[in-house]
C-alpha positions as CSV (number, residue, x, y, z in Angstrom):
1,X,9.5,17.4,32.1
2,X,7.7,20.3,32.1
3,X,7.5,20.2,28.5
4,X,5.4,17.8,28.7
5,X,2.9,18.2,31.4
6,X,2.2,21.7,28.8
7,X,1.6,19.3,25.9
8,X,-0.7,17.0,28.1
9,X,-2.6,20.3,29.0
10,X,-3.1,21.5,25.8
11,X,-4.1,17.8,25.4
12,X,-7.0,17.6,28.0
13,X,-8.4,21.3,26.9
14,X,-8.1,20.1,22.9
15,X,-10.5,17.6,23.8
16,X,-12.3,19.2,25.9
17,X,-13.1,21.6,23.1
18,X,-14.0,18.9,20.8
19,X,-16.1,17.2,23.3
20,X,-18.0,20.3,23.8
21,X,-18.9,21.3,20.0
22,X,-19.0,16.9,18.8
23,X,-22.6,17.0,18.9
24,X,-23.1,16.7,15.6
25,X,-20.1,14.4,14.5
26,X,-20.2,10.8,14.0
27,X,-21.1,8.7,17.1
28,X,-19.1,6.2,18.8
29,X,-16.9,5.2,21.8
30,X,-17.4,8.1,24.9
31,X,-13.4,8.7,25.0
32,X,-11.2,8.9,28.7
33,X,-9.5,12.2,29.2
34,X,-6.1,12.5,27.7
35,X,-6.1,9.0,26.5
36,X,-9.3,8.6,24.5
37,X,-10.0,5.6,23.6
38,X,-6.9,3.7,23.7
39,X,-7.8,1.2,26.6
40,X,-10.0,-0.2,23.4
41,X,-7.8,-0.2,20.4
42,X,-5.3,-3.1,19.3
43,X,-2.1,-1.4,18.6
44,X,-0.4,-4.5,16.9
45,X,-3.6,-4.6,14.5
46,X,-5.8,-1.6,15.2
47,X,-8.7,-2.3,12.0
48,X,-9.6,-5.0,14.3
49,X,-10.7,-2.6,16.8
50,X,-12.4,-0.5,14.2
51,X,-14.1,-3.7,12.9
52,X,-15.4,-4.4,15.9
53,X,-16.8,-1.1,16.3
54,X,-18.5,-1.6,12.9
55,X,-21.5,-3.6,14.5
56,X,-22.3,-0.7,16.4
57,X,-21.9,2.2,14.2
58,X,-22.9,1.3,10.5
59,X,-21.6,3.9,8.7
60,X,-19.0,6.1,10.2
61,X,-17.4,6.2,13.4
62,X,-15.8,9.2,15.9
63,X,-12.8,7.4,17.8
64,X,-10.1,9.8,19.7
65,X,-7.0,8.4,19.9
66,X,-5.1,10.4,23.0
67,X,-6.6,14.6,22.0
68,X,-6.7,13.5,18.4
69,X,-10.4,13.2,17.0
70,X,-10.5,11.2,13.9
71,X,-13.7,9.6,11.6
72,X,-13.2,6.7,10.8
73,X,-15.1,5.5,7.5
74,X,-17.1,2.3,7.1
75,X,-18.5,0.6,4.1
76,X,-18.4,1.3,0.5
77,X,-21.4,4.1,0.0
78,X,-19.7,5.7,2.9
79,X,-16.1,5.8,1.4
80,X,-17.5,6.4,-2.0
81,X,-19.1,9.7,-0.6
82,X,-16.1,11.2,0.9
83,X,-13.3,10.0,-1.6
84,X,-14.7,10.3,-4.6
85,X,-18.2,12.0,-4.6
86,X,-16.2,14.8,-2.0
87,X,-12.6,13.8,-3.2
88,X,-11.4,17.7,-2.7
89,X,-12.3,17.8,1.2
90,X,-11.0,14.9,1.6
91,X,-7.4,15.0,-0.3
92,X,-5.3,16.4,3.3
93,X,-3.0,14.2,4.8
94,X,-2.6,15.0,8.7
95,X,0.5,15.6,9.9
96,X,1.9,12.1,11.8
97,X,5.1,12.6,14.0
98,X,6.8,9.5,12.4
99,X,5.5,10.0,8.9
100,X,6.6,13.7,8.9
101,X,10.4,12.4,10.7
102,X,10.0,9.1,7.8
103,X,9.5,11.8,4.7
104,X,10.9,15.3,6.1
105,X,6.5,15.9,4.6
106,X,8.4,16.0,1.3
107,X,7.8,13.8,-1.7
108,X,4.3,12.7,-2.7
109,X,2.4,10.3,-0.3
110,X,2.8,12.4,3.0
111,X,3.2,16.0,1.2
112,X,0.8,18.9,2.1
113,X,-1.4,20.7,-0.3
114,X,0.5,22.6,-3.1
115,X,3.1,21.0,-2.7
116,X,1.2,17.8,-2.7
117,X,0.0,18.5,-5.9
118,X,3.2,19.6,-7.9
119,X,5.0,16.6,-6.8
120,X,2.2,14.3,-7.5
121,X,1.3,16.0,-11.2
122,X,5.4,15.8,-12.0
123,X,5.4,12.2,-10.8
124,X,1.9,10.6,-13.1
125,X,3.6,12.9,-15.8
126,X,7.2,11.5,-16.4
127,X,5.8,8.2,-15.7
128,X,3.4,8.3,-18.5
129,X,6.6,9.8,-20.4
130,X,8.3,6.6,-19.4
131,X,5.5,3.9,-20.7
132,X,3.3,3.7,-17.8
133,X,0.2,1.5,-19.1
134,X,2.4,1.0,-22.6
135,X,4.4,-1.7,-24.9
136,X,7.5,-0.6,-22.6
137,X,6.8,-1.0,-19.0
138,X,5.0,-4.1,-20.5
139,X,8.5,-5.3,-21.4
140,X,10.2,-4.2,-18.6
141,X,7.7,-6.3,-16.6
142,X,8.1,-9.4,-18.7
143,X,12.1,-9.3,-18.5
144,X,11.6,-9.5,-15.0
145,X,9.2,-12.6,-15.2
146,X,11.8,-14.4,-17.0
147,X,14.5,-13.6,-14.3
148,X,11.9,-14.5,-11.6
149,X,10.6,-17.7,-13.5
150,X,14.7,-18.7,-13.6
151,X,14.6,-18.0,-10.1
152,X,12.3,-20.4,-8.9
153,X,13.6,-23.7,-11.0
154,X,16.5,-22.6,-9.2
155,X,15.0,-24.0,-5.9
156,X,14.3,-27.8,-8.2
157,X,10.9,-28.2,-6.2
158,X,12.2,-28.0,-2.8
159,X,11.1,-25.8,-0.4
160,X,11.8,-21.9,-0.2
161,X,10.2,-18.5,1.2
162,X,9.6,-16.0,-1.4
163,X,8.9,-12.9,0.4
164,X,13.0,-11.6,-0.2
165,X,12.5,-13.3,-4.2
166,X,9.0,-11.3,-4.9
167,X,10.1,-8.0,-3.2
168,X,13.1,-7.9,-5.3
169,X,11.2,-8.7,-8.7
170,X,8.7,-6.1,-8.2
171,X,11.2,-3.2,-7.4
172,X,13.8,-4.0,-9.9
173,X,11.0,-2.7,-12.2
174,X,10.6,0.2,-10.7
175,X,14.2,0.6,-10.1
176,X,14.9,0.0,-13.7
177,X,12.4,3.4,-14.3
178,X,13.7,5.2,-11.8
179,X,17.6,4.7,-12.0
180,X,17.3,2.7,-15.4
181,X,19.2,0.2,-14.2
182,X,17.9,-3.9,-12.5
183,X,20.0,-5.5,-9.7
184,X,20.2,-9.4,-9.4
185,X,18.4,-10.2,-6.4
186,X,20.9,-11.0,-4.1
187,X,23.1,-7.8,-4.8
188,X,24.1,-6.7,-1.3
189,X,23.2,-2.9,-1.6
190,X,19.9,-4.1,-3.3
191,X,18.8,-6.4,-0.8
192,X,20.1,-3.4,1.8
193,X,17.8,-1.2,0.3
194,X,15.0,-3.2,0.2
195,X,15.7,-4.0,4.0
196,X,15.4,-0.7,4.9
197,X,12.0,0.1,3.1
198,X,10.7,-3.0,4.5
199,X,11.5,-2.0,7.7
200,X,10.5,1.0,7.8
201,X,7.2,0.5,6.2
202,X,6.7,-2.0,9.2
203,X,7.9,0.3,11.7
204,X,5.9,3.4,11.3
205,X,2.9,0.7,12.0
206,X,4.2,-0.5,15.0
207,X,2.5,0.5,18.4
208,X,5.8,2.4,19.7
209,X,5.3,4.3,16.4
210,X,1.4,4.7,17.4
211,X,2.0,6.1,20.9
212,X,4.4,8.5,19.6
213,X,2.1,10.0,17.2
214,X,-0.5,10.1,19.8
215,X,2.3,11.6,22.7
216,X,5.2,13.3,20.4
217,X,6.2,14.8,23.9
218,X,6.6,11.7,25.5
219,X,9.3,10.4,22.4
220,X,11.8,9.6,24.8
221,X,9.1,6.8,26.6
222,X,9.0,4.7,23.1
223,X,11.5,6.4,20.5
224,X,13.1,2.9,19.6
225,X,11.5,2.8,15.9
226,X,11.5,6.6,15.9
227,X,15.3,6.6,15.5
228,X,15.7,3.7,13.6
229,X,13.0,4.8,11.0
230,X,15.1,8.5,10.8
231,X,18.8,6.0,10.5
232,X,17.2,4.1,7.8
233,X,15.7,7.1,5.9
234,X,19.3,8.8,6.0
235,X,20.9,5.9,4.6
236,X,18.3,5.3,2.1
237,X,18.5,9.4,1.1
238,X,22.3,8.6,0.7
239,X,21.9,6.4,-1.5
240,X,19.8,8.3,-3.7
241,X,21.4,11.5,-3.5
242,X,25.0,9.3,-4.2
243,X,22.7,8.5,-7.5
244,X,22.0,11.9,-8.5
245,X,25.6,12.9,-8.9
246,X,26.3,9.7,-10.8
247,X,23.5,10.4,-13.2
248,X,24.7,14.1,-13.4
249,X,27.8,13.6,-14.8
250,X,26.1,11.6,-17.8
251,X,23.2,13.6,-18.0
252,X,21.9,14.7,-21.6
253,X,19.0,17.3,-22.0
254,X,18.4,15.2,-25.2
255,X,18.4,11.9,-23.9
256,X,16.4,11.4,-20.7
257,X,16.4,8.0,-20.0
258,X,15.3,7.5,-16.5
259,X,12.8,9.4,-13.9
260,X,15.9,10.5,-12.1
261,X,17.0,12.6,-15.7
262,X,13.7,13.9,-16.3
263,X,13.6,15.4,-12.6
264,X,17.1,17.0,-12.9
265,X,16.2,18.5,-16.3
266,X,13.1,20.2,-15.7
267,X,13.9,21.3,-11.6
268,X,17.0,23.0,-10.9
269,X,16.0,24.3,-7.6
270,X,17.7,23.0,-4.3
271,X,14.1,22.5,-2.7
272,X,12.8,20.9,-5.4
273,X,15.8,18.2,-5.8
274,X,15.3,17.4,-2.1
275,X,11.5,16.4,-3.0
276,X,12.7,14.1,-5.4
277,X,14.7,11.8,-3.1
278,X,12.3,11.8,-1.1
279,X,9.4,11.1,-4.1
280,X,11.6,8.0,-5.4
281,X,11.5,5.9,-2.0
282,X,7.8,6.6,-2.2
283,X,7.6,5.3,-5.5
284,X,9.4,2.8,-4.4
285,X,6.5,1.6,-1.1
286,X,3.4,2.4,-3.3
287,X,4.9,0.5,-6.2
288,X,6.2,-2.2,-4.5
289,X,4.8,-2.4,-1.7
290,X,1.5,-2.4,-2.5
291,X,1.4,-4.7,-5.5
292,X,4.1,-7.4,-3.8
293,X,1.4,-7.4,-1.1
294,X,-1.4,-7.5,-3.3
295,X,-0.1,-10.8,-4.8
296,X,1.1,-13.3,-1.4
297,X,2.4,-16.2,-3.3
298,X,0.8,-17.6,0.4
299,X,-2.2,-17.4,-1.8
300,X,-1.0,-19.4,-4.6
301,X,-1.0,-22.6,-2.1
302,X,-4.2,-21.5,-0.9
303,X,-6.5,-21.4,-4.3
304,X,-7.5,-24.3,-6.5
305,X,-5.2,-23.2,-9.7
306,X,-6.4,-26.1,-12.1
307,X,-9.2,-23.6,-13.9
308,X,-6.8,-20.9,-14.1
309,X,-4.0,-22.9,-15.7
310,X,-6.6,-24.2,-18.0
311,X,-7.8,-20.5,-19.2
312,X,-4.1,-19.7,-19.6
313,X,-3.2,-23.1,-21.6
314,X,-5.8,-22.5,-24.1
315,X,-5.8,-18.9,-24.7
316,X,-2.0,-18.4,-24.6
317,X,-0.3,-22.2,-24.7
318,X,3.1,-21.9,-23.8
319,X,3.5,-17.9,-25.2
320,X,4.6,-15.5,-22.9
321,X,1.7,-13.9,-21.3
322,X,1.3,-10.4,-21.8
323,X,-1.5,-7.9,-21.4
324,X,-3.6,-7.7,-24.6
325,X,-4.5,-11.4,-23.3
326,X,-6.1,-9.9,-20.3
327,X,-9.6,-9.5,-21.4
328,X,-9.1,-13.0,-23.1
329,X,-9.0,-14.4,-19.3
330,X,-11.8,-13.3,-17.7
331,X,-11.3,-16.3,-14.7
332,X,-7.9,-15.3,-14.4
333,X,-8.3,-11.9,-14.1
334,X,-11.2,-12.4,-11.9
335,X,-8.8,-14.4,-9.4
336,X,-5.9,-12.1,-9.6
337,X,-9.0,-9.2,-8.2
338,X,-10.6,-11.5,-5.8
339,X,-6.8,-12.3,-4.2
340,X,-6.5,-8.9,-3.5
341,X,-10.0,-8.2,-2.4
342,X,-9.6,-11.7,0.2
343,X,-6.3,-10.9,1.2
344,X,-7.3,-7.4,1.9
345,X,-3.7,-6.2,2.7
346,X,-4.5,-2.8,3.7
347,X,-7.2,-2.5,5.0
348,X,-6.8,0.7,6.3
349,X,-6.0,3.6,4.4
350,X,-3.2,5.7,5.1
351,X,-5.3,8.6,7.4
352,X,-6.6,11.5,5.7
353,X,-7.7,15.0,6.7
354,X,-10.6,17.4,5.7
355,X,-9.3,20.3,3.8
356,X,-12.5,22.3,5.3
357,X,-15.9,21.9,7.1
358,X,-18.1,19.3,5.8
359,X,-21.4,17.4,5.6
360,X,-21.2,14.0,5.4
361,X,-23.9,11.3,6.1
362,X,-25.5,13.6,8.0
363,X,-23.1,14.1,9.7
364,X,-20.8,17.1,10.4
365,X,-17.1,16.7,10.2
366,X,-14.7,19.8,11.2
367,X,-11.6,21.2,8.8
368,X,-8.7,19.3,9.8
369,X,-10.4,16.5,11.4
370,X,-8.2,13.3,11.0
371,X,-10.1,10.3,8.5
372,X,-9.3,7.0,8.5
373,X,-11.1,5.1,5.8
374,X,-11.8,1.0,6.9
375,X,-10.9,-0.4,3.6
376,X,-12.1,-3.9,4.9
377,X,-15.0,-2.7,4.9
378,X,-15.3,-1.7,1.4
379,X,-13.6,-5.3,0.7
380,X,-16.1,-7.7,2.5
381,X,-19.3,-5.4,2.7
382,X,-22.1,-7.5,2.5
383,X,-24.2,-5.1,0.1
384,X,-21.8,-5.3,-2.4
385,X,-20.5,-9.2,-2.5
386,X,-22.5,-12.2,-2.3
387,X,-20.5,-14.1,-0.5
388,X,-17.3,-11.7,1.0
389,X,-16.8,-14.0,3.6
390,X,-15.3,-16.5,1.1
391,X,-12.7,-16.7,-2.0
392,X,-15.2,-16.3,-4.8
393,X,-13.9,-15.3,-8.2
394,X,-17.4,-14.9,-9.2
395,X,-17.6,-11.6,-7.7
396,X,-16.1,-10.3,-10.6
397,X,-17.7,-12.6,-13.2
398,X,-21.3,-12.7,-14.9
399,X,-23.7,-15.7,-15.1
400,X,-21.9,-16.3,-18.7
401,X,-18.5,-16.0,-17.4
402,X,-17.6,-12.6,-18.5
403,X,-15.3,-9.9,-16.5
404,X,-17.1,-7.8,-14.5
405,X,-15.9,-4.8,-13.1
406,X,-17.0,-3.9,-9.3
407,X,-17.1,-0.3,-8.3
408,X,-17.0,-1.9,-4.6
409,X,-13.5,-2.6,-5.0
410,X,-11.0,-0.4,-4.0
411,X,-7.8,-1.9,-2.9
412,X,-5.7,0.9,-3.9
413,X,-8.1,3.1,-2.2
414,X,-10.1,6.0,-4.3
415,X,-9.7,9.8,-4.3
416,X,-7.3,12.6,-4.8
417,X,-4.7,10.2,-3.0
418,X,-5.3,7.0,-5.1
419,X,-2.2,4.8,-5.0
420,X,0.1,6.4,-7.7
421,X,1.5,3.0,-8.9
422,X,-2.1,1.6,-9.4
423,X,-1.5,1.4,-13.4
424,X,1.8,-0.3,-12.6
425,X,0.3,-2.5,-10.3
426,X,-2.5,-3.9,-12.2
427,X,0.4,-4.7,-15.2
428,X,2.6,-5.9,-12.8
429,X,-0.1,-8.3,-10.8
430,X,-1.6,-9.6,-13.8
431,X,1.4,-10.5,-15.8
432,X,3.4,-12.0,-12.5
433,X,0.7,-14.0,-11.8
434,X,-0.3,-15.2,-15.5
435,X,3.9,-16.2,-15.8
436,X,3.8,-17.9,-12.5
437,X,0.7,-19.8,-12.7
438,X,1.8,-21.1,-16.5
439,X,4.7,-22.2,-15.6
440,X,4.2,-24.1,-11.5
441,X,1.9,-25.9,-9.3
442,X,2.5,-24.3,-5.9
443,X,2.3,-26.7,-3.1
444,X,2.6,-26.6,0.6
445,X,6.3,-27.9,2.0
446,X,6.2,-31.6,2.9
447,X,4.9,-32.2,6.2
448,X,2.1,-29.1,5.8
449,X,-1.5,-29.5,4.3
450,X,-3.2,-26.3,2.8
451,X,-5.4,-26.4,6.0
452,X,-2.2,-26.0,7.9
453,X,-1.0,-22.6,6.4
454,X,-2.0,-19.4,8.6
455,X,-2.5,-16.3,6.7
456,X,-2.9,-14.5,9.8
457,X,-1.4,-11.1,8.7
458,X,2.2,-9.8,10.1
459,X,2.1,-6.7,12.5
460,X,2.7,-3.1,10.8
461,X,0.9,-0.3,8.5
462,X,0.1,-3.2,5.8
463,X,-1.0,-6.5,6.9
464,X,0.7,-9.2,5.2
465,X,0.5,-13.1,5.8
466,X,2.9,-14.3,7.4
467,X,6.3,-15.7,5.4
468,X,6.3,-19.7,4.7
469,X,8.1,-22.1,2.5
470,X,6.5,-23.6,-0.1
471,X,7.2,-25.6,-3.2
472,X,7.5,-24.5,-6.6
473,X,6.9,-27.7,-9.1
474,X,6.9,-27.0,-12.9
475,X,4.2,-28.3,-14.4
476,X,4.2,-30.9,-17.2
């Protein structure tokens, strides 16, 4: 008990200091001692809160969640200037209770400073080794369309929920780089380890999860998800570690076939092997993850599909797609960005923190001082998208049809802490998407009209829509 009433002490005179020398950091919110401001934030679906905020303060925003002081940014030329125009001041991470208890601060996504960026450098390095962008993740991918295309005749046109079906596709390619090895989709220890990602990712974004990283001393008030997310982790780690000795034993220095054998050649150190396991479930979220969310086959039901199918049926006919026909698709590629940008799954980016003192907007911004960019409001900032209150392919097409790229979007964030499966993700998006479309008219399950389906998004650290059924019908 006394424990702590210490740690709310050192609370109340943490803020106090910051409360004392904020005169020159972005306004917002006056903050209640101890607590801050959470009386006004939405745990289940805190960017609301922030959004909310954004009417008042355009540009960036000073919100203290219990003693914590964080910045959170708003809009694109304010994000643009701290992640990439200031990447280096930006490129912390802040240590989170349930992150640091989730990752042991070991792999890439959640590691600290040098070790950050040996992990992160090994990581882009083997994968590029192993055909990220090329002819070989390319065909990786496409295996897995077929698999996934044989999936959905399964179901004959009735009703199904794909969340389990798409999850599945999108790891087994990076499962097949990082193990070198694909599951069928409804292997048991698959589906178990896709269970636990799933959950955890949805955990740590919880409001238990929240409050604890607000009040670690008070873990025993709302450690429910705390202990779970540490069970799963272990299990998960199991696994993984139960992989290393397998690959071990038919390990060749002169045949490196998977990430796995490229790590276990080139580190020998017991530190370093322990940053792997913990690097290969992070591949794992930001490579599945992100891009199954990126692409809701919700959305599928959603969109008018007939001009897409048309692009595809006269540029590749019944082919397989693959990615040199990207830049022959400019409407299709110009859905597949404005899903993401619409859908907006994350729109928050994992928190940040400054690496030292710093100027931004006019503003000044301490060393260590917890940021939070509003990726929303990158997505639907009226300055950058005529109309970002609507699905509008357009935004990424010129007046005679032809791909434009927009600097504005930033789904996979920006910055020394980019998403590191964004080349994966863009392969993977575009060639899932391409397959399905050419193949399907999605429809809503009898009984349901388009206007019926919610997309509200699902409570946790990404914001999904909510599962449905729908109906795969192959098209004639």
């Amino acid at each position: 008990m006394s424990t702590w009433i210490a740690q709310l002490h050192s609370f109340g005179k943490l803020a106090n200091s910051w409360n004392s020398s904020s005169q020159n950091l972005p306004p917002g919110p006056k903050p209640l001692p101890l607590i801050g401001n959470l009386p006004q934030m939405d745990l289940k679906r805190p960017y609301r809160t922030l959004l909310k905020l954004h009417f008042s303060y355009p540009s960036s925003i000073s919100f203290q969640m219990g003693a914590q002081k964080m910045v959170v940014l708003v809009g694109y030329e304010t994000v643009k200037e701290a992640l990439v125009n200031q990447a280096d001041a930006f490129a912390e991470r802040p240590r989170l209770p349930i992150f640091e208890e989730a990752t042991g601060s070991c792999g890439v996504a959640f590691a600290h400073g040098e070790n950050w960026t040996v992990m992160w450098r090994f990581m882009l390095t083997t994968l590029r080794d192993y055909g990220m962008g090329k002819r070989t993740i390319e065909d990786k991918i496409i295996e897995e369309c077929h698999s996934l295309i044989q999936k959905f005749e399964s179901y004959k046109g009735k009703p199904f929920e794909s969340t389990v079906i798409m999850n599945a596709a999108v790891a087994n390619v990076i499962v097949s780089i990082a193990l070198g090895k694909r599951y069928e989709y409804e292997d048991p220890t698959f589906v178990r380890l896709l269970n636990l990602l799933n959950e955890n990712i949805r955990l740590v974004g919880s409001p238990s999860a929240m409050l604890y990283n607000m009040f670690p001393a008070l873990g025993f008030l709302f450690g429910g998800s705390r202990t779970i997310v540490i069970k799963n982790k272990m299990e998960l780690y199991n696994f993984i570690q139960d992989t290393f000795i397998e690959r071990l034993k038919e390990l060749d220095v002169n045949d490196q076939r998977t990430f796995i054998d490229a790590f276990l050649i080139q580190q020998q150190e017991r530190s370093r092997v322990e940053q792997v396991i913990t690097t290969t479930p992070h591949l794992h979220r930001s490579g599945i993850r992100t891009k199954q969310m990126s692409m809701p086959t919700s959305t599928f039901t959603k969109l008018e599909s007939d001009k897409v199918q048309e692009e595809i049926a006269k540029v590749v006919g019944s082919a397989q797609p693959r990615i040199e026909h990207r830049s022959k698709l400019p409407y299709t590629d110009a859905v597949i960005l404005e899903v993401q940008r619409f859908a907006n799954i994350v729109p928050m980016n994992v928190p940040r923190a400054t690496t030292e003192d710093v100027t931004l907007k006019g503003y000044f911004i301490p060393k260590g001082t917890r940021i939070v960019p509003l990726l929303y409001s990158v997505l639907y900032d009226e300055s950058q998208w005529e109309k970002p209150l609507k699905f509008y392919p357009e935004h990424f097409l010129d007046s005679e049809g032809k791909f434009v790229k927009r600097d504005a979007f930033m789904p996979f964030s920006a910055g020394r802490r980019i998403c590191a499966g964004e080349t994966l993700a863009k392969m993977e998006l575009f060639l899932f998407f391409a397959s399905l479309l050419q193949r399907f008219v999605f429809q809503p399950a009898p009984g349901t009209s388009k206007e019926d389906l919610d997309l509200t998004p699902a409570v946790g650290i990404t914001a999904p829509p909510i599962p449905y059924h729908f109906c795969a019908l192959p098209r004639a």
